[in-house]
C-alpha positions as CSV (number, residue, x, y, z in Angstrom):
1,X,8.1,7.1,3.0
2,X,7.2,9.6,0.9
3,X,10.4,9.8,-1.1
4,X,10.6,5.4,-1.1
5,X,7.0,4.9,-2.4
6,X,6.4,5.5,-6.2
7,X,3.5,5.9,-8.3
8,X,2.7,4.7,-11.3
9,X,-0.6,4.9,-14.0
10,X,1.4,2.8,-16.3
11,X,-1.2,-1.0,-17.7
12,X,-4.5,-0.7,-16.6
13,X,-4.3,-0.4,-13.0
14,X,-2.9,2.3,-11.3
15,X,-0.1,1.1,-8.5
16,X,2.1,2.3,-5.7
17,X,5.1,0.6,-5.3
18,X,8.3,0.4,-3.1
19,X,11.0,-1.9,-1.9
20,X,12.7,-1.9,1.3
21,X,16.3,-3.6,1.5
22,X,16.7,-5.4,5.3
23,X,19.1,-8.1,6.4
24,X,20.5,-8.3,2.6
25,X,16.6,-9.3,1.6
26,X,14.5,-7.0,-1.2
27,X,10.9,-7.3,0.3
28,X,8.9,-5.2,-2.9
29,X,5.4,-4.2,-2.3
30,X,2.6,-2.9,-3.9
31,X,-0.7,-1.2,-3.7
32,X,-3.6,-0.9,-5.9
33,X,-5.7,1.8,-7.1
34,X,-8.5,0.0,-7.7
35,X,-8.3,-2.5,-4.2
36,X,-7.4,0.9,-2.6
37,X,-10.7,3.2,-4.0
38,X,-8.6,6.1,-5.0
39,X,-5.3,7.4,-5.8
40,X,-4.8,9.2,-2.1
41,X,-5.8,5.9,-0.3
42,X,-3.6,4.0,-2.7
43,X,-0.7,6.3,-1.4
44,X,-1.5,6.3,2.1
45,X,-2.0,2.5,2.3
46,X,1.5,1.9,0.6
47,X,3.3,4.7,2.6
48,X,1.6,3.2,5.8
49,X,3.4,0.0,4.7
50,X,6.3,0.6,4.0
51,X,6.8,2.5,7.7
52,X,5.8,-0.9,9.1
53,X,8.6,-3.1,7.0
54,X,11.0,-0.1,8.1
55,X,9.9,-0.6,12.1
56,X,10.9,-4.5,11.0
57,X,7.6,-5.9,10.8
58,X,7.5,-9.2,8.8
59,X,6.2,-8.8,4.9
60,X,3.7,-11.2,6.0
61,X,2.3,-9.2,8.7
62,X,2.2,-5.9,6.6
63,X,0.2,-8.0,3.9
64,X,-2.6,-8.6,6.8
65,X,-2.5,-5.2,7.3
66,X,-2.6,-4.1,3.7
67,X,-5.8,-6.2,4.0
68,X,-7.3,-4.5,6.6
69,X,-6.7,-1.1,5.4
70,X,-8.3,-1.9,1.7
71,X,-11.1,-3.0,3.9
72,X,-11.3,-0.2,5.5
73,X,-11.0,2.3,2.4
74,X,-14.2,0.1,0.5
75,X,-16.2,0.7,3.8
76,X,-15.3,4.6,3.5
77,X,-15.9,4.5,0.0
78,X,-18.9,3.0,0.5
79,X,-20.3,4.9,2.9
80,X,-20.2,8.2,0.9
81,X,-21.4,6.2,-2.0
82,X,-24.6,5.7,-0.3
């Protein structure tokens, strides 16, 4: 995951991005800086991701959890915010 997930600083959001090739299919993905909180949640959510395409979950199931995990980073952030 490490190696398959790229970062990149280039427009005005930050991004990590990868693609996984299954079944003939491109499923290309992406995380956010800014819906992530930081750079290292960014790369964690996007590595996290593209394990669970690999394992052969559905892209629409690893956008759900995508969801859940940016949740879960603006909570953290939050908290220490406070």
């Amino acid at each position: 995951a490490h190696k398959a997930v790229k970062y990149s600083k280039n427009g005005k959001i930050p991004y990590a991005a990868f693609e996984v090739v299954r079944g003939g299919e491109r499923v290309r993905m992406q995380t956010t800086e800014k819906a992530a909180g930081s750079r290292d949640a960014c790369l964690v959510i996007a590595r996290a991701c593209y394990v669970r395409l690999e394992q052969g979950q559905s892209r629409e199931e690893v956008l759900a959890f995508r969801a859940r995990c940016y949740a879960a980073a603006k909570t953290s952030a939050s908290a220490f915010a406070s």
